[in-house]
C-alpha positions in Angstrom: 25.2 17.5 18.2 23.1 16.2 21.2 22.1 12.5 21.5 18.6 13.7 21.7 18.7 14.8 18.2 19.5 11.0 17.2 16.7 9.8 18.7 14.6 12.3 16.7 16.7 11.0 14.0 15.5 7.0 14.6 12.1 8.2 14.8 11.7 9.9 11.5 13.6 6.7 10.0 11.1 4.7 11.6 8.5 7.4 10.1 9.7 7.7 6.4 10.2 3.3 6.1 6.5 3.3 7.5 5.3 5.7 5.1 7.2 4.6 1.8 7.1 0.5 2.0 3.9 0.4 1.3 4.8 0.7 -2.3 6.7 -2.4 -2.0 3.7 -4.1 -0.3 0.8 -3.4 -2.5 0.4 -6.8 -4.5 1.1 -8.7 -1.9 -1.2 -7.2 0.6 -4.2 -6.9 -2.6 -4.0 -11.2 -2.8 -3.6 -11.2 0.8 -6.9 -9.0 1.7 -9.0 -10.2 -1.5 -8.7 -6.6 -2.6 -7.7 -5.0 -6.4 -4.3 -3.2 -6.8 -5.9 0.0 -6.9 -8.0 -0.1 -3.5 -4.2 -1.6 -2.5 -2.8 1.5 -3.9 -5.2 3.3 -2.3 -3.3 2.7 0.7 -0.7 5.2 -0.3 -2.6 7.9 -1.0 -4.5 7.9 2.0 -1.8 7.8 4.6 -0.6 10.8 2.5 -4.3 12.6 3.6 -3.4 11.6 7.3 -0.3 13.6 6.8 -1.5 16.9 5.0 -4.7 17.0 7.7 -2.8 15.8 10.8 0.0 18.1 10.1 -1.2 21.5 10.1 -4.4 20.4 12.8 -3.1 18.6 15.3 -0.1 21.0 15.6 -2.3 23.4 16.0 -4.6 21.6 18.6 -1.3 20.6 20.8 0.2 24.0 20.7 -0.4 24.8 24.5 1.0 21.0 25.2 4.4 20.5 26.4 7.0 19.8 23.3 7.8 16.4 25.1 4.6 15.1 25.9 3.4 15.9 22.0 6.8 14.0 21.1 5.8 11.0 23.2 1.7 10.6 22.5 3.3 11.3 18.9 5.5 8.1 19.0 2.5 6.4 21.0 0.0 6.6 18.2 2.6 5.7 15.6 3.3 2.5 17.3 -0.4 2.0 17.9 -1.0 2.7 14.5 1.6 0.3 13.2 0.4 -2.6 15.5 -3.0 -2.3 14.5 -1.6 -2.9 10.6 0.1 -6.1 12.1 -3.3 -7.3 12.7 -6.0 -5.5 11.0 -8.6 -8.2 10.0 -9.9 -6.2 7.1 -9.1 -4.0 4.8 -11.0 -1.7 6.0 -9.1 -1.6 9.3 -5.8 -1.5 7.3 -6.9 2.1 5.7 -8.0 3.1 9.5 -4.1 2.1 10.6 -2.5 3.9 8.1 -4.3 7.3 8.3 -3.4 6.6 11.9 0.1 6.9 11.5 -0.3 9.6 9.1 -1.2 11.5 11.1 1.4 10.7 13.6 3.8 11.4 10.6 2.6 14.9 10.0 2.9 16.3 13.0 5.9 14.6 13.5 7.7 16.6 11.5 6.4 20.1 12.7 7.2 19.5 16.2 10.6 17.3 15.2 12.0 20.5 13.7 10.7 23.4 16.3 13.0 20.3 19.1 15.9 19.7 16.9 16.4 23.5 16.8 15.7 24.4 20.6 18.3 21.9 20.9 21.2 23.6 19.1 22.9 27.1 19.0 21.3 29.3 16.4 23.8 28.6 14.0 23.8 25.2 14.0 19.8 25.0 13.5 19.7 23.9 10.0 22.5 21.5 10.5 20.2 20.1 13.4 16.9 19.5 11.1 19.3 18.3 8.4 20.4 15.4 10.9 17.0 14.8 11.9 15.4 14.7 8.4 18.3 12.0 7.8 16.3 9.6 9.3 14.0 10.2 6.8 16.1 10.1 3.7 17.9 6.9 4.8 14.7 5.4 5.2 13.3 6.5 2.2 15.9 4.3 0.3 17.3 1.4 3.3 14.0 1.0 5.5 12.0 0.7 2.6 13.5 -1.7 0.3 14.8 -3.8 4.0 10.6 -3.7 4.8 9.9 -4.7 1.0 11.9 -7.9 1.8 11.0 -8.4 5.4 7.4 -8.3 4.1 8.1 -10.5 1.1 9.6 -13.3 2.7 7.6 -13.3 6.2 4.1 -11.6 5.2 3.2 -8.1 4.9 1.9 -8.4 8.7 5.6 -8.4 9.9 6.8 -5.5 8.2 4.7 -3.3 10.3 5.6 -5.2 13.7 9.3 -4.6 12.8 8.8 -0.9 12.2 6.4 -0.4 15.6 9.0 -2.3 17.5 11.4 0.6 15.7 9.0 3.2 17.1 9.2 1.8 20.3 12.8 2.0 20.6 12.3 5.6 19.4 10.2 6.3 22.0 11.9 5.1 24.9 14.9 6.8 23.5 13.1 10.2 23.5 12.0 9.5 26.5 15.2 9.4 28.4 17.2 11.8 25.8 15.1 14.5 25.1 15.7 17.3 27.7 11.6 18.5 29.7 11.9 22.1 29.4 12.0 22.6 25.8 11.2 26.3 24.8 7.4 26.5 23.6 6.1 28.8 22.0 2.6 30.8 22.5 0.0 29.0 21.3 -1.7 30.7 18.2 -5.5 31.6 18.2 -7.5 30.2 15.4 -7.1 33.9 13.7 -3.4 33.6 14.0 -3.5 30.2 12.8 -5.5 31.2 9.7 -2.7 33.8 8.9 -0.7 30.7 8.0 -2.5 30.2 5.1 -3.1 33.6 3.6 0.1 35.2 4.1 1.7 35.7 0.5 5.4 35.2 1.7 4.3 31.7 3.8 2.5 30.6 0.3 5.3 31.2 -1.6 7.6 28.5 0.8 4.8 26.1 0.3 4.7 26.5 -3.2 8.9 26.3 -3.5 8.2 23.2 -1.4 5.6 21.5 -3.2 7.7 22.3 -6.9 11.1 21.3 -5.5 10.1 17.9 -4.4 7.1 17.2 -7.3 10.1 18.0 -9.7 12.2 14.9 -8.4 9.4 12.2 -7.3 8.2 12.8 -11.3 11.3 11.1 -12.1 12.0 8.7 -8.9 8.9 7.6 -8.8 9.8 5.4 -11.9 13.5 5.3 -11.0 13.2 1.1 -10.9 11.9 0.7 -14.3 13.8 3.6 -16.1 16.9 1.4 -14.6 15.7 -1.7 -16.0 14.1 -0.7 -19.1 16.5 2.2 -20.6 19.5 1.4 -18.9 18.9 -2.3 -19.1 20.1 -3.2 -15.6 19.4 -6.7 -14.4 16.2 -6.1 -11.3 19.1 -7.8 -9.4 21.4 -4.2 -9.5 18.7 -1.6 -8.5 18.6 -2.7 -4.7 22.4 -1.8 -5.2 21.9 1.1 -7.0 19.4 2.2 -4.6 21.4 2.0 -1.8 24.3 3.8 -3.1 21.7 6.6 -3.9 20.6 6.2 -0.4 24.3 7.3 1.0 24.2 9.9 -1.4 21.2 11.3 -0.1 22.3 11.5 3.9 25.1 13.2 2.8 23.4 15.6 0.3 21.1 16.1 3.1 23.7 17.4 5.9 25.4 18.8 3.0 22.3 20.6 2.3 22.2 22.1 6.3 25.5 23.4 6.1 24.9 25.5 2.9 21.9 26.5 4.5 23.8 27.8 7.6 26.5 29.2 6.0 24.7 31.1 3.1 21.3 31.3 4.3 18.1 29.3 2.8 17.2 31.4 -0.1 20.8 31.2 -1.5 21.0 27.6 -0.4 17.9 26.7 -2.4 18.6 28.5 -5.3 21.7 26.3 -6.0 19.9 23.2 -5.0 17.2 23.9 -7.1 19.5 24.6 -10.7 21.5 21.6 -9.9 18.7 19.4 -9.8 17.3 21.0 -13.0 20.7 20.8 -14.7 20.9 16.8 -13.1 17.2 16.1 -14.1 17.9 17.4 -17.9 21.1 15.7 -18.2 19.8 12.3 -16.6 17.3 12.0 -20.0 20.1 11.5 -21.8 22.5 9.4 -19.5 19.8 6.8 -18.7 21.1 4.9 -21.8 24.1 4.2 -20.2 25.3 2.0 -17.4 27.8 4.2 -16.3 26.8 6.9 -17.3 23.1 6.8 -15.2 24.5 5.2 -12.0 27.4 8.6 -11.8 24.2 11.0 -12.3 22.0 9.6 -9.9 25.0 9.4 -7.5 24.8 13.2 -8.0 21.1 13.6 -8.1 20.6 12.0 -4.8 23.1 14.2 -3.3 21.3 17.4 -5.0 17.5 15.8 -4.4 17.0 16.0 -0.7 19.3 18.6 0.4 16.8 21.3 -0.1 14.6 20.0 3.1 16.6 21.8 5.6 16.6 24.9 3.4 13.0 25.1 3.3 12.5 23.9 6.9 14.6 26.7 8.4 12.9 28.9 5.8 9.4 28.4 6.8 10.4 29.1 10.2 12.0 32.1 10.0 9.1 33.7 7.6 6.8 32.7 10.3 8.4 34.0 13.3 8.3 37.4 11.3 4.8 37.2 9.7 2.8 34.9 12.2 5.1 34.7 15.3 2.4 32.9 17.0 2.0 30.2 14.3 5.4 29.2 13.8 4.6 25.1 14.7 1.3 25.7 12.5 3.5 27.2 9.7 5.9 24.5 9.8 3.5 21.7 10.1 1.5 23.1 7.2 5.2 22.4 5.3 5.1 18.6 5.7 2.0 18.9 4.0 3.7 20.5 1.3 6.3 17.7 1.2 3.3 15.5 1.2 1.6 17.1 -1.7 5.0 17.1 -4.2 5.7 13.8 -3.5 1.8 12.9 -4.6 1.6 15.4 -7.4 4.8 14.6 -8.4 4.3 10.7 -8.7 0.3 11.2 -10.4 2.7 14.0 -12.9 5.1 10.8 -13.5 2.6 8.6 -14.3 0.5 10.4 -16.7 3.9 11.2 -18.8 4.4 7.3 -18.4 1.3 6.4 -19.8 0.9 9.4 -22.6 4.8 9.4 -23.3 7.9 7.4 -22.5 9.5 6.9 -18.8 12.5 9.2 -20.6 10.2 12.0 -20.8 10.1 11.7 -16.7 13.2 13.4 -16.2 13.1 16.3 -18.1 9.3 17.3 -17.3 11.3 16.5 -13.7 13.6 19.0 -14.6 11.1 21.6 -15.5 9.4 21.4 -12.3 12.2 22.2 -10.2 13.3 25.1 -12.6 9.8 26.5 -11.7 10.6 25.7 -7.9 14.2 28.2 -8.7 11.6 30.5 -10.3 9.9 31.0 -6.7 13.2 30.6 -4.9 14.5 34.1 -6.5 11.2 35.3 -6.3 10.5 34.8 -2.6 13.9 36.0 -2.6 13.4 39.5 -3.9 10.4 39.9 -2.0 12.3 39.7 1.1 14.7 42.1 -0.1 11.8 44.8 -0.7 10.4 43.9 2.7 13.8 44.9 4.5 14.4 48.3 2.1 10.4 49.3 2.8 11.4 49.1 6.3 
């Protein structure tokens, strides 16, 4: 694989820690800013709008733009973004930070993919966004809880310097890395571009997108207090645990590419998405043991991030055959996607919290991404019909 690709790779670490350590942040930047929890929390959900409007617009406004110099002004306003957080004076100017680099984040993604795979041989394209999307996952479970203490022990303030002196290095990597004559493809017109969103077989990826990952943030959303309160681990063990889930997901994640690859996305999916109903269903029974919990979340984090190459490389290819033009838009309006399961699925995890147990999380989990299979084979057969009608 090319170095380039591991400097996509630092970037969507960078990305993903920025995104997610918020969590970890909230009380301390609510005493810190005179501001309730919720307006804190508030914080979250709106770098998740920056994501789900930046993705699908701005990839659509930079379409006639040169991949690298997108890349670049993308890593730009992230680190702009995250510097501004380092010293916003207000909380106001916090909120203005953070849909900053949301919006950075979402088109991120989008154009991160369409590199990664100009970058590799056909075959190896999921393999490629599998790498890149590592970043991500690691992040997602090393960055964050790395930022949580950063931010704990040093103020909130420093978190973000850390993270745009990480986007920096990203940048400056790209910069000398990523090759200048990356393929581009023609930009859409705005009719095009709104094919993206009525197109029954592009729907149907965003909907397997959305159920796939709300299915596993119901459950992992609450993943720290489950531990502690049904498994009765000391708060101590879950950084552990964490981490050890963290490996297991860049390795599920790869794993995930190579399936895709070898198999093809729909196939790929469709066993990624019954494992993680099967691992969801079993996990509300072994969260009552020690041993039992940490082997199937081992398992689960393997199983829980492996489908984003699948449906990267599958948004793509339905786009290049239904709205050839629209292929970045298409893809961009995926992060969204990702965007809106991970917020759908932590609002689903907390209602059951707060009307049922934290046990019920992981089978109304498991549910979710049973519905996601349901799609899978759906979108599945529909392709099949397409290629026998022509």
């Amino acid at each position: 694989m090319p170095l380039a690709l591991w400097a996509l790779t630092l970037s969507a670490f960078a990305i993903g820690t920025t995104e997610f350590v918020i969590v970890g942040l909230v009380p301390t930047i609510a005493t810190d800013l005179g501001v309730s929890l919720p307006s804190a929390g508030l914080l979250v959900s709106l770098y998740a709008v920056g994501v789900a409007i930046g993705a699908p617009i701005l990839t659509a406004l930079t379409g006639r733009w040169n991949r690298k110099i997108v890349l670049m002004s993308l890593m730009g306003l992230f680190v702009i973004g995250n510097l501004l957080a380092w010293q916003a004076p207000s909380y106001e100017t916090l909120i203005l930070a953070r849909i900053l680099t949301g919006l950075a984040h979402g088109v991120f993604f989008s154009i991160g993919s369409m590199i990664a795979t100009s970058l590799v041989s056909k075959e190896k394209e999921a393999s490629a966004i599998a790498i890149m999307f590592t970043g991500l996952t690691v992040a997602l479970v090393t960055g964050v809880p790395l930022g949580t203490w950063i931010g704990q022990h040093f103020g909130w303030r420093a978190t973000f310097l850390v993270v745009s002196a990480l986007g920096l290095i990203a940048l400056i990597g790209s910069a000398i890395l990523v090759p200048k004559n990356l393929k581009k493809s023609i930009p859409a017109t705005f009719k095009e571009q709104l094919q993206v969103i009525v197109k029954p077989q592009l729907l149907l990826v965003y909907l397997m997108t959305i159920l796939g990952y709300g299915g596993t943030f119901t459950a992992f959303t609450y993943l720290a207090p489950i531990l502690e309160q049904q498994t009765k681990f000391a708060p101590s063990a879950i950084g552990l645990i964490m981490l050890v889930y963290g490996v297991s997901v860049a390795i599920g994640n790869i794993w995930g590419g190579k399936l895709a690859d070898k198999r093809g996305p729909i196939s790929a999916l469709s066993i990624i998405f019954s494992a993680l109903s099967v691992i969801l269903l079993l996990f509300t029974f072994t969260m009552q043991s020690k041993i039992a919990a940490v082997l199937t979340i081992l398992v689960w984090g393997a199983f829980a991030f492996g489908n984003v190459p699948g449906l990267q490389i599958y948004v793509v290819k339905q786009a290049e055959k239904y709205t050839p033009n629209a292929v970045d838009v298409a893809s961009g309006l995926n992060i969204a996607a990702f965007n809106i399961g991970i917020a759908l699925g932590s609002v689903i995890g907390g209602s059951v919290v707060e009307n049922m147990s934290l046990q019920d999380t992981a089978w109304i989990g498991a549910v979710i991404s049973l519905m996601a299979l349901v799609v899978t084979r759906y979108s599945g057969l529909h392709d099949k019909r397409g290629l026998q009608a022509s």
